[in-house]
C-alpha positions in Angstrom: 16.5 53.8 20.1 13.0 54.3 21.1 10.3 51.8 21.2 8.0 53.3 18.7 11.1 53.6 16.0 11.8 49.8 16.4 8.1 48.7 16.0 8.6 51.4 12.6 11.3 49.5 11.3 9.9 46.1 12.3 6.2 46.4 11.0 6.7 49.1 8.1 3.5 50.0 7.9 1.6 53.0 7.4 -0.7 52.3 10.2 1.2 51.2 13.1 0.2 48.8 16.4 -0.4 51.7 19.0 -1.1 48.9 21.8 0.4 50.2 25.2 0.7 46.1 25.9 3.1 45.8 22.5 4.9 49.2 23.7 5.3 47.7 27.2 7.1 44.8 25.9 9.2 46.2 23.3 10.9 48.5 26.1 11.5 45.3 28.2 13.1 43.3 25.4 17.0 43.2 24.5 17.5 44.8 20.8 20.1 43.2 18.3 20.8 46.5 16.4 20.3 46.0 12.4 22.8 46.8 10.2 22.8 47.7 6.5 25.8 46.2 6.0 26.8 42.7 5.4 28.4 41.0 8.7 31.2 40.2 8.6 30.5 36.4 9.9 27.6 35.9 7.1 28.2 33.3 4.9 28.9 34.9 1.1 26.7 31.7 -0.1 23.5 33.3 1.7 21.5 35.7 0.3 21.4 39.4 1.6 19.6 42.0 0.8 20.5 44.8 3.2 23.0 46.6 0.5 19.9 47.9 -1.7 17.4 48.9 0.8 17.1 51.5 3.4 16.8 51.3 7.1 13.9 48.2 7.4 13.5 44.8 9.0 15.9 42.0 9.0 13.2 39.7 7.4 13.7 42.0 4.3 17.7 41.5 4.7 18.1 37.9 5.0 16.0 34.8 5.5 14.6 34.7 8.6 16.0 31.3 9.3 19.4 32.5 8.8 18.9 35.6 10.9 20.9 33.8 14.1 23.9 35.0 12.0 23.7 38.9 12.7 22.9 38.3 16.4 19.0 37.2 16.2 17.1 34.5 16.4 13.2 33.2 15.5 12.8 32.3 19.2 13.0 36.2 20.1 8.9 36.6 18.7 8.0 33.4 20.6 9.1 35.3 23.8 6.8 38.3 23.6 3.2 38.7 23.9 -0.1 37.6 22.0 0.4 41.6 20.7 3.9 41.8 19.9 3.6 38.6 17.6 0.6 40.2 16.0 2.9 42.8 15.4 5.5 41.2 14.1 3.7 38.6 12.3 4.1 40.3 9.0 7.6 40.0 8.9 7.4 36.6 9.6 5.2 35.4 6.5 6.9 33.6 3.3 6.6 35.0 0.0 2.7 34.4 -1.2 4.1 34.4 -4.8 6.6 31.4 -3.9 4.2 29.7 -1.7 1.6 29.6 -4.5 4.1 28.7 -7.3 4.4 25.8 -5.4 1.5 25.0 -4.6 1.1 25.5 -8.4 3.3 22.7 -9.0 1.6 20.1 -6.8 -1.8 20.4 -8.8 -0.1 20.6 -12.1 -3.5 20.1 -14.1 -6.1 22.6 -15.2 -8.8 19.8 -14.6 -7.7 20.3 -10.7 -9.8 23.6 -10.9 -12.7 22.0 -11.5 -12.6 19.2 -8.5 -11.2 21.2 -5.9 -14.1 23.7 -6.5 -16.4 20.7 -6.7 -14.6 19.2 -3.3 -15.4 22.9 -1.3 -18.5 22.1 -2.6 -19.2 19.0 -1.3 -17.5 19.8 2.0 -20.3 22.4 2.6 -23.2 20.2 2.1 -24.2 21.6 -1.5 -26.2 19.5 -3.6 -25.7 21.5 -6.4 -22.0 22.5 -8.2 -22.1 24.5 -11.5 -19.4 26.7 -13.6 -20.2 29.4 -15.9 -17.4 30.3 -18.9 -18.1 33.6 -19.5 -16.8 35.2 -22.7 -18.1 38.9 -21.9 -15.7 41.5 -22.5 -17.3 44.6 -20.8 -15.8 47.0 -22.5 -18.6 50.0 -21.8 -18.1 49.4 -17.9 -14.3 49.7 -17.7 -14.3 52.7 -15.7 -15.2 53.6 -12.2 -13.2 50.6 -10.9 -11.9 49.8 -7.6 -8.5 50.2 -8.7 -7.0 51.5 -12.4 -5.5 47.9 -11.9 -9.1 46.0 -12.4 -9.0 47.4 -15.9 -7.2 44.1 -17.4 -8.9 41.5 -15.1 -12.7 42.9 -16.6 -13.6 40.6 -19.5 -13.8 36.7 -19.8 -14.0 34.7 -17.1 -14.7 31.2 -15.2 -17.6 31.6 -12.8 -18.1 28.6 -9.8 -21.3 28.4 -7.7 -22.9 26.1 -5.4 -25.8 26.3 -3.1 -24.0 26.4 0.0 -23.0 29.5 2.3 -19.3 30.0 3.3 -19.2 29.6 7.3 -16.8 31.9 9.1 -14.4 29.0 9.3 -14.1 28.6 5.7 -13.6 31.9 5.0 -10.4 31.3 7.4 -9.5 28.4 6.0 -9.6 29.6 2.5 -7.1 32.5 3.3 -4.3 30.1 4.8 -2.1 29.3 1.9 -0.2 26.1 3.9 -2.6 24.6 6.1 -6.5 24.1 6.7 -8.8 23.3 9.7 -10.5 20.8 7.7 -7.7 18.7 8.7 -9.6 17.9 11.8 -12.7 16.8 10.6 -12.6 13.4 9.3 -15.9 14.0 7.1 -14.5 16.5 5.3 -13.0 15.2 1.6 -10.8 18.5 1.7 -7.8 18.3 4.7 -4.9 19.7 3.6 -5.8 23.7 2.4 -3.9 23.9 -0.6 -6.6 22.8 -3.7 -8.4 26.0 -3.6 -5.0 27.6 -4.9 -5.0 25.6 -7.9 -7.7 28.2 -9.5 -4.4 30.4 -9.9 -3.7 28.5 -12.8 -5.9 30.5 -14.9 -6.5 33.8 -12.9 -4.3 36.4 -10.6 -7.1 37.3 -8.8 -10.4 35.5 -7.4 -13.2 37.1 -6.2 -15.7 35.2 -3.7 -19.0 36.0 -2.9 -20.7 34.1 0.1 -22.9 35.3 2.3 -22.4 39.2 2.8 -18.9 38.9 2.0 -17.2 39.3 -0.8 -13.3 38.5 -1.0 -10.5 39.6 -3.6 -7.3 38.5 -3.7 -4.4 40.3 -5.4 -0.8 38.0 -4.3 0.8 39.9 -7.0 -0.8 43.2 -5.5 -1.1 44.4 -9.5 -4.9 45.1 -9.4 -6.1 46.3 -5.7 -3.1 47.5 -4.8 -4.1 51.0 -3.5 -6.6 49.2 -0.8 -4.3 46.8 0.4 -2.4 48.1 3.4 -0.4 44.6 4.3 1.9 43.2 1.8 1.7 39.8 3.1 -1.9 39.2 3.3 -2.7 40.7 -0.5 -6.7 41.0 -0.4 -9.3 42.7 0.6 -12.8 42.1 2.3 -15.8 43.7 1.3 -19.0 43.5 3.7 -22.0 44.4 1.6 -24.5 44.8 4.3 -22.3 47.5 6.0 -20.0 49.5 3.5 -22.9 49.7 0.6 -22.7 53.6 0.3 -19.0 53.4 -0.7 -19.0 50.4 -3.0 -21.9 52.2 -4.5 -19.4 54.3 -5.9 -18.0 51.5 -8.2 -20.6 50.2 -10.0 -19.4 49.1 -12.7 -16.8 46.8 -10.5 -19.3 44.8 -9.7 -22.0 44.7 -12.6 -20.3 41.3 -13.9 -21.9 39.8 -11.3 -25.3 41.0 -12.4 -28.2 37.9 -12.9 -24.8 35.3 -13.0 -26.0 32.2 -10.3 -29.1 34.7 -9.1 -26.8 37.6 -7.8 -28.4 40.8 -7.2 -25.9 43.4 -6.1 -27.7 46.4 -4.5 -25.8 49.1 -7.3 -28.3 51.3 -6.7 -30.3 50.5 -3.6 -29.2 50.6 -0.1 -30.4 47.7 1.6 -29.0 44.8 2.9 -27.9 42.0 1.0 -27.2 38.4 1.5 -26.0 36.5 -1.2 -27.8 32.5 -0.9 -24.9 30.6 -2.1 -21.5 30.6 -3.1 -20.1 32.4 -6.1 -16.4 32.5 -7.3 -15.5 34.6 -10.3 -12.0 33.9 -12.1 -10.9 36.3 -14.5 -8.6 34.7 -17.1 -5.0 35.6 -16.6 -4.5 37.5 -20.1 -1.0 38.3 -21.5 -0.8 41.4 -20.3 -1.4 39.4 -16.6 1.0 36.9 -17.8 4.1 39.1 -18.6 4.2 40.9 -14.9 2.5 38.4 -12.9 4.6 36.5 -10.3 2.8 33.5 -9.9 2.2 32.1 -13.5 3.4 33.3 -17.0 0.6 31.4 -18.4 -2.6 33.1 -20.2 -5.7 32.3 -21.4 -7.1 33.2 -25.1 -10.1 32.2 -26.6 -8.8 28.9 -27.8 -7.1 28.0 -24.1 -10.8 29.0 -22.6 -12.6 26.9 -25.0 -10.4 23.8 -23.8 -11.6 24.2 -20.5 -15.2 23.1 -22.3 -13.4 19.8 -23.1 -11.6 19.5 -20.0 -15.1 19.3 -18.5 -16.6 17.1 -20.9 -14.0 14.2 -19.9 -13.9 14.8 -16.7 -16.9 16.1 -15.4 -19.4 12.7 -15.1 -16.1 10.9 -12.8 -16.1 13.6 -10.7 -19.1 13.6 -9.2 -19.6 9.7 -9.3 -18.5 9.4 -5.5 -19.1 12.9 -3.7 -21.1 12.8 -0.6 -24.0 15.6 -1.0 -23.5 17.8 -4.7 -25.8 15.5 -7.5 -25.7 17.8 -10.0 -23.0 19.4 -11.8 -23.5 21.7 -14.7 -21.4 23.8 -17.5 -22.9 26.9 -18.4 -21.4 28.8 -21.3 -22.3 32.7 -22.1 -20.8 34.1 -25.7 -20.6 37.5 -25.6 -24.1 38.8 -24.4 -25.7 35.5 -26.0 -27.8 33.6 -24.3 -26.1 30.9 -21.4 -26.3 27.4 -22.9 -26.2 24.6 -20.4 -23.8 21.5 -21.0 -25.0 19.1 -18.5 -22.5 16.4 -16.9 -24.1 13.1 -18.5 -24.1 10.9 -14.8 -27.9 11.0 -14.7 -28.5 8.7 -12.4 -24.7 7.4 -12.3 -25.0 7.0 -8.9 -26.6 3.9 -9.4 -24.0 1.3 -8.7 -22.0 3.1 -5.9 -23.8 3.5 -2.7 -21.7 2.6 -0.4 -20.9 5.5 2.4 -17.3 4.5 3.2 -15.9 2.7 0.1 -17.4 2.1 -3.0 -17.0 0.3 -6.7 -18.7 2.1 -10.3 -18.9 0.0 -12.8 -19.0 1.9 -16.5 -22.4 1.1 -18.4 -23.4 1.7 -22.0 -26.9 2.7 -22.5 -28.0 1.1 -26.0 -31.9 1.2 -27.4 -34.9 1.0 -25.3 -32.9 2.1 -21.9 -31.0 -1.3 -21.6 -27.3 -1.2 -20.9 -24.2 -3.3 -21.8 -21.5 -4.5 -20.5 -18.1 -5.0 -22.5 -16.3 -8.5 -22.3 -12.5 -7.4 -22.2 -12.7 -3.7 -22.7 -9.5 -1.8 -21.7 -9.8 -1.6 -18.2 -11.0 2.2 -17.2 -10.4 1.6 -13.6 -9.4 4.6 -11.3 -9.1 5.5 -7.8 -11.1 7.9 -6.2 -10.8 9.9 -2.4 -14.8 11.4 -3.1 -12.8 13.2 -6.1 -10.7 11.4 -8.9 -7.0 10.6 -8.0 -5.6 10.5 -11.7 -4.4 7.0 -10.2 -5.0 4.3 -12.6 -5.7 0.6 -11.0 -5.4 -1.7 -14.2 -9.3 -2.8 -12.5 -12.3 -2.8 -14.9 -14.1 -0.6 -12.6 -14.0 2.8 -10.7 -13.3 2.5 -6.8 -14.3 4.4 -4.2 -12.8 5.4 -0.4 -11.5 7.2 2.5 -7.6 6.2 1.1 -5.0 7.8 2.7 -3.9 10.1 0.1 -0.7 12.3 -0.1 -1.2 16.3 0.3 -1.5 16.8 -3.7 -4.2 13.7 -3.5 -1.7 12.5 -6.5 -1.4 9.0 -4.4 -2.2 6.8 -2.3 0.2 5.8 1.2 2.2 2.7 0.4 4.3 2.5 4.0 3.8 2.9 7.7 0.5 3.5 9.4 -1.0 4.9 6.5 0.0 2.0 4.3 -1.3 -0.6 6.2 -4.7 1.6 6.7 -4.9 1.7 2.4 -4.4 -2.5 2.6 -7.0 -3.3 4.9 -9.2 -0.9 3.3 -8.6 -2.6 0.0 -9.2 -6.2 1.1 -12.1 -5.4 3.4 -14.1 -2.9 2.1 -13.8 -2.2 -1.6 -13.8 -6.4 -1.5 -17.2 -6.5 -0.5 -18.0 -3.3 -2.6 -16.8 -5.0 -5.2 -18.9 -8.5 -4.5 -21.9 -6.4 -3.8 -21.4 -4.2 -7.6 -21.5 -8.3 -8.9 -24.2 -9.0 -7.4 -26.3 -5.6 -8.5 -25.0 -6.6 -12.3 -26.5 -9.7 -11.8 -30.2 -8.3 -10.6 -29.9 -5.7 -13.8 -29.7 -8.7 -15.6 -32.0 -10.9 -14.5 -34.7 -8.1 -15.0 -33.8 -8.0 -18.6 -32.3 -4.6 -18.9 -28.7 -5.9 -19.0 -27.7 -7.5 -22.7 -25.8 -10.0 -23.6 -23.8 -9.9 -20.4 -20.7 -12.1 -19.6 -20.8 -13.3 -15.8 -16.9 -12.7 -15.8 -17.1 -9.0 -17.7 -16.3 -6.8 -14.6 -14.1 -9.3 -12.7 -10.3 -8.0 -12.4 -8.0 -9.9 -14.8 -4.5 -10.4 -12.8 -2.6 -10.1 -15.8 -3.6 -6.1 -15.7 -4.0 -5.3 -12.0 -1.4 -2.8 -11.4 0.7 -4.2 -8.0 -0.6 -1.2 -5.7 -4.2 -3.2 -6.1 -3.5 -7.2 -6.0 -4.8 -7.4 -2.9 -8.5 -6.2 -4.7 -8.2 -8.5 -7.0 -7.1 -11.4 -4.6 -9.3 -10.6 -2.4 -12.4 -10.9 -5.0 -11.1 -14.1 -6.0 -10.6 -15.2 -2.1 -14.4 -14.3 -2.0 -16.1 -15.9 -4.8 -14.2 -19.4 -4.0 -15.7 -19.2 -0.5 -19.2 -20.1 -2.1 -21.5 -18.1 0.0 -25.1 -17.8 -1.6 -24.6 -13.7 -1.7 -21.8 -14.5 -4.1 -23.6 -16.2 -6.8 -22.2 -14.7 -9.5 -21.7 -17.4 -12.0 -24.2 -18.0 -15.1 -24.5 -20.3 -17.8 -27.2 -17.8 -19.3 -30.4 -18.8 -18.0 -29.6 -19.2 -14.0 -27.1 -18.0 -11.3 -25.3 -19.9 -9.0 -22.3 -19.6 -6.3 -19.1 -21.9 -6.6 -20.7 -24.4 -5.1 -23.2 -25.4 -7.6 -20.8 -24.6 -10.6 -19.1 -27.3 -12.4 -16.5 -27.6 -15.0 -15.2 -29.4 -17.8 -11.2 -30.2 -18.2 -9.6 -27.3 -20.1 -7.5 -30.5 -22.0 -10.8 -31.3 -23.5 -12.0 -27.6 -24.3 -9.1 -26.7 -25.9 -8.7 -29.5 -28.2 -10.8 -28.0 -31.8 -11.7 -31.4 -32.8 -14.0 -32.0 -29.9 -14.2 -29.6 -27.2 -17.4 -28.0 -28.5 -19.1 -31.2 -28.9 -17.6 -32.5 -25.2 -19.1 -29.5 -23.5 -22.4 -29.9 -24.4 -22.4 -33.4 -23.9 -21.5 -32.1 -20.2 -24.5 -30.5 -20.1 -26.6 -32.7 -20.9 -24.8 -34.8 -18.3 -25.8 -32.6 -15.9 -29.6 -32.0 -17.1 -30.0 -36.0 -17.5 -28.4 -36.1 -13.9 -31.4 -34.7 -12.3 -29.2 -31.8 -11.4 -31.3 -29.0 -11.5 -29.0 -26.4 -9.3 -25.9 -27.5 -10.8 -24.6 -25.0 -13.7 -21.9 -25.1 -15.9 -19.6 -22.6 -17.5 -16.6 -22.2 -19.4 -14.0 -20.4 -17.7 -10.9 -18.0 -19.2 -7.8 -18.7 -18.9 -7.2 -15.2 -17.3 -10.4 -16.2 -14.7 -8.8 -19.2 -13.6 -5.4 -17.8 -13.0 -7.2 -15.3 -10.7 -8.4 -17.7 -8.9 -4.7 -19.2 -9.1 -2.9 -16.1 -7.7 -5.7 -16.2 -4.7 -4.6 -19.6 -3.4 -7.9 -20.8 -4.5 -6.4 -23.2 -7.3 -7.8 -26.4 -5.5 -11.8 -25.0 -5.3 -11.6 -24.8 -8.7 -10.2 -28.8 -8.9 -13.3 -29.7 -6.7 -15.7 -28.4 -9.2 -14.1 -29.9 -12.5 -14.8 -32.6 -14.6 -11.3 -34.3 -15.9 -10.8 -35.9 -19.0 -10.4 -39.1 -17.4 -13.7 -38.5 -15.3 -15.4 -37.1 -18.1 -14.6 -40.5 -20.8 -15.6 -43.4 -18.0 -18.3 -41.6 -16.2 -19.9 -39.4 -18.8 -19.6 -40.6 -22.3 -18.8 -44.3 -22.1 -21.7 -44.7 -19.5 -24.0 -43.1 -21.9 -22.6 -44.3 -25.2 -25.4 -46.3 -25.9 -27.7 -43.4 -25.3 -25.7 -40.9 -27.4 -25.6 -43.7 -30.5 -29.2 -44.5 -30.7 -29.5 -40.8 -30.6 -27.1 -40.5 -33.4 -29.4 -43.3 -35.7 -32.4 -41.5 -34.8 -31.3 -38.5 -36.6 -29.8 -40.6 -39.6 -33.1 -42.3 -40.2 -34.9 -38.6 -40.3 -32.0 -37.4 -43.1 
C-alpha cells in the first residue's frame, strides 16, 4: 500500500499533509494492516467499531489504548518525526464532547461561570471585570450568517468583558481542554486549564474577541460546521485586521457585538481593527441546542436567564473580595432594545480589611446610619475559604480567609495529606494567624475612632465549638497568639480602653455565675482595680465559649494568672474593704 493511501486512511482529511519529511517516514515505517473485521483475539467486552464504518483509522475502530490488540501500539507515533505526529495527532485526540462533559461535572455550579471568567480576568492584570445579560432576540439580522447553523445561537445571551488583551499564550491556553501553561506560573490564580469550560453550562458555542482575534468554538460542530475542516479541534479563528473583505460578507454575524463593552466591528469599513479588551459572548443553550447538543441537555429560558441576575447578586461582592488586580465588577442587564441598567457588586470599598498579598482575613461589616458599621456578637458564622476566588468551602470561622491553599483541580478543596497538606497547615497557623491578629487589631482602630458601634472585643474571635476540624489549627493558633501578650495583640476592652493579656484581669466564673451576686461582685472588682491605682489594668467578662478557646490552645493556665478566685476575691477585695463599702452603703441611706 502506498504511502499517500495510508496517511488517507490515517488523517481523513480533505486537505492532506503533503510534507516530503512525513512521506519519507511513512515509507520507512512497518505497517500493521487494518482490518474491518473484528480480530479474532479482541476481547468481546471492548468496544469496536470497525463493523459499521468503511475503510478509516483504527482510532475510529477501537480505543487507542486497546489498539496493541490488532497488532499496534501508541509507541508507533512516538517513533516518527515532529511531522508525522502532526499528522497523526488527530487521531490521537479524546472525544471534546466527553472531555467537556467531564469537565462539566467538576464545576457543577452555574456561579462557577462567573468566577472563572473573573479568575482569567484577574490573571491578565484587568482592573475591571463586567457581564452583560442580553435579552436581544435579533430576529431582523438572522440571515447572512456564517453558517445556516448560527441561526439558533442569535438571540439572548451572557456577555463577559475586562480591560485586558489576550496574549498569544492565552489564546493557547484557552484552547487546551486538559491542561494549561498557567500551571507554571506561581502568580497566576488559574493553573489547572479547565474553568474556562465551565461557561458550557449555558452555551454550545463561545465567541471571544481579544485583540484582532476573534475565536468560535463549535465541540458539537452543529453551528460552524461547514468552516471547520478538523473534527477534533471544533473552532475557528477569525483575524480581523487581515480577512475583513470576507467577513464583510456576514454582517449581520457580527452586528451583536455592535456598541456592547465599546466594540466597533469594521461591517462596513476596511481598516484595521483592534479590539482594547477582552470580550466573550455566550449565547444561551436554547431547547432546540439542548435536544441535539452533546455536551449538556440543559437550556436556558427567560426565567433560567433571570436566575443568573440572582446568582450574581449573592455571589458577586465574595468574589472579588480577594482578587489581585480587577476592583470593580459590574452586572449590566439589556431587555430587549432597552436601555443597559447597571447592577453594581455592593464591595465598595470591601477591600478594606484584607490587604494582605499572600494570605488574608475579611471580616463581614454592616453599614448602619451616618457611615458607621457593626459588628454582630454571635452571628452564624459566614466564614469561607478563598484561593483569590471563593472555594464554596465553609470554615465554621466568623470571617472570610484568604491564600495561596493548595487546592484540588476543581478548586472544590483544599489538600489534607502529603506535601500539599503540610503546605495548607503551615499556611494556616502562620499566615492567616497573623492575618487574622492583624483584622483584630484594624477592628479595634475602627473602633476607637468611633465608627465602629457597640462592638464586642470577642465578636470576630473563632468559637471552637463551630470551627470545622480542617481549621483548628486557625483557631488554636489565634488563641496561642492572644495568650502570648504582645502589645500588637491588645485586643481586649472593657469599653473605654484596650489592653493585651497582660494587663487584663478576671473575676472567678463561680462568682459570676451565681445570680444573687455576680453582678454586684464584678463591679466591686472594678472598683478594686480603680481604687488600686491601676490605671492599665482592665477587666472583662469572658464567654464560656472564649475561655474554652483558650482551653483547646493549651493556654488554660494564662488565663489562671490573670483571674481573681473566689477565695482571692472575699479576703483581699471585699473583706479588706468592708468598711469602705458599709459607710458607702449608710451614705446612701441617709440621702433616701
Amino acid at each position: 500500500m502506498k504511502a499517500k493511501t495510508l496517511l488517507t486512511i490515517l488523517n481523513k482529511q480533505t486537505k492532506l499533509v503533503k510534507s516530503s519529511e512525513v512521506q519519507t517516514n511513512l515509507q520507512k515505517l512497518k505497517w500493521v494492516p487494518v482490518c474491518k473485521d473484528r480480530p479474532l483475539n479482541y476481547p468481546k467486552s471492548l468496544a469496536w467499531r470497525g463493523d459499521s464504518c468503511n475503510i478509516s483509522s483504527l482510532s475510529e475502530m477501537c480505543e487507542i489504548s486497546h489498539a496493541v490488540l490488532v497488532g499496534s501500539s501508541v509507541a508507533l507515533v512516538e517513533r516518527t518525526s515532529a511531522g508525522m505526529k502532526k499528522a497523526l495527532k488527530l487521531t490521537l485526540e479524546p472525544q471534546v464532547d466527553q472531555v467537556l462533559q467531564n469537565i462539566l461535572e467538576e464545576y457543577p455550579s452555574v456561579a462557577d461561570i462567573f468566577k472563572e471568567l473573573l479568575q482569567n480576568a484577574d490573571d491578565a492584570n484587568a482592573t475591571e471585570c463586567s457581564f452583560l445579560i442580553d435579552m436581544r432576540k435579533n430576529l431582523e439580522i438572522r440571515e447572512n450568517l456564517l453558517d445556516p447553523g448560527m441561526i439558533v445561537c442569535h438571540g439572548p445571551a451572557l456577555w463577559s468583558f475586562n480591560n485586558s488583551v489576550f496574549s498569544d499564550t492565552d489564546f493557547l491556553n484557552i484552547t487546551r481542554l486538559g491542561g494549561s501553561m498557567k500551571r507554571c506560573e506561581a502568580d497566576k490564580v488559574g493553573k489547572f486549564g479547565l474553568g474556562f469550560n465551565s461557561v458550557y453550562h449555558v452555551t454550545d458555542i463561545p465567541i471571544i474577541m481579544s485583540r484582532e482575534f476573534m475565536i468560535m468554538f463549535d465541540p458539537n460542530i452543529n453551528h460552524i460546521g461547514k468552516h471547520i475542516r478538523d473534527k477534533s479541534n471544533p473552532g475557528i479563528k477569525i483575524n480581523w485586521s487581515k480577512q475583513q473583505k470576507r467577513l464583510r460578507k456576514f454582517p449581520n454575524q457580527f452586528k451583536p457585538f455592535i456598541n456592547v463593552f465599546n466594540c466597533q466591528l469594521p461591517l462596513s469599513l476596511e481598516s484595521p481593527y483592534n479590539y482594547d479588551g477582552t470580550l466573550f459572548r455566550l449565547p444561551f443553550r436554547t431547547e432546540q441546542e439542548a435536544s441535539v447538543s452533546e455536551i449538556s441537555s440543559i437550556y436556558y429560558n427567560t426565567t433560567d436567564i433571570y436566575s443568573l441576575v440572582d446568582e450574581f447578586s449573592i455571589c458577586g461582592h465574595r468574589l472579588i473580595l480577594f482578587t489581585q488586580h480587577v476592583g470593580t465588577m459590574v452586572l449590566k442587564y439589556l431587555k430587549c432594545e432597552e436601555r443597559i441598567v447597571d447592577l453594581q457588586s455592593p464591595l465598595d470599598s470591601g477591600k478594606r480589611l484584607g490587604l494582605v498579598p499572600c494570605g488574608g482575613v475579611a471580616v463581614l461589616l454592616s453599614e448602619e446610619d451616618n457611615r458607621k458599621w457593626t459588628v454582630k456578637t454571635n452571628a452564624t458564622p459566614i466564614g469561607e475559604v478563598f484561593c483569590y476566588l471563593p472555594l464554596r468551602i465553609k470554615t465554621g470561622l466568623p470571617v472570610h480567609i484568604n491564600g495561596c491553599f493548595a487546592v484540588t483541580s476543581n478548586r472544590k478543596e483544599i489538600w489534607k495529606t502529603d506535601t500539599k497538606g503540610q503546605w495548607n497547615s503551615i499556611f494556616m497557623r502562620h499566615v492567616i494567624v497573623q492575618a487574622y491578629l492583624a483584622a483584630l487589631n484594624m477592628l479595634r482602630s475602627i473602633a476607637e475612632s468611633g465608627e465602629l458601634l457597640d462592638y464586642s472585643y470577642y465578636a470576630a474571635w473563632p468559637d471552637p465549638g463551630v470551627v470545622h476540624d480542617d481549621f483548628n489549627l486557625i483557631c488554636q493558633g489565634v488563641y496561642q497568639e492572644i495568650a502570648k501578650g504582645d502589645d500588637d495583640a491588645k485586643v481586649f476592652s472593657d469599653g473605654k480602653t484596650w489592653v493585651s493579656i497582660k494587663n487584663v484581669r478576671f473575676l472567678d466564673d463561680s462568682l459570676l455565675c451565681r445570680p444573687d451576686i455576680g453582678s454586684a461582685a464584678f463591679k466591686i472588682f472594678l472598683k478594686y482595680l480603680r481604687k488600686c491605682g491601676s490605671q492599665d489594668l482592665c477587666a472583662v467578662e469572658l464567654p464560656d465559649w472564649v475561655q474554652e478557646g483558650f482551653d483547646d490552645a493549651g493556654c488554660k493556665g494564662k488565663l489562671m494568672e490573670n483571674t481573681l478566685t473566689e477565695t482571692e476575691f472575699f479576703s483581699d477585695v471585699l473583706f479588706c474593704h468592708l468598711d469602705s463599702y458599709i459607710l458607702r452603703m449608710e451614705g446612701s441611706l441617709k440621702e433616701v
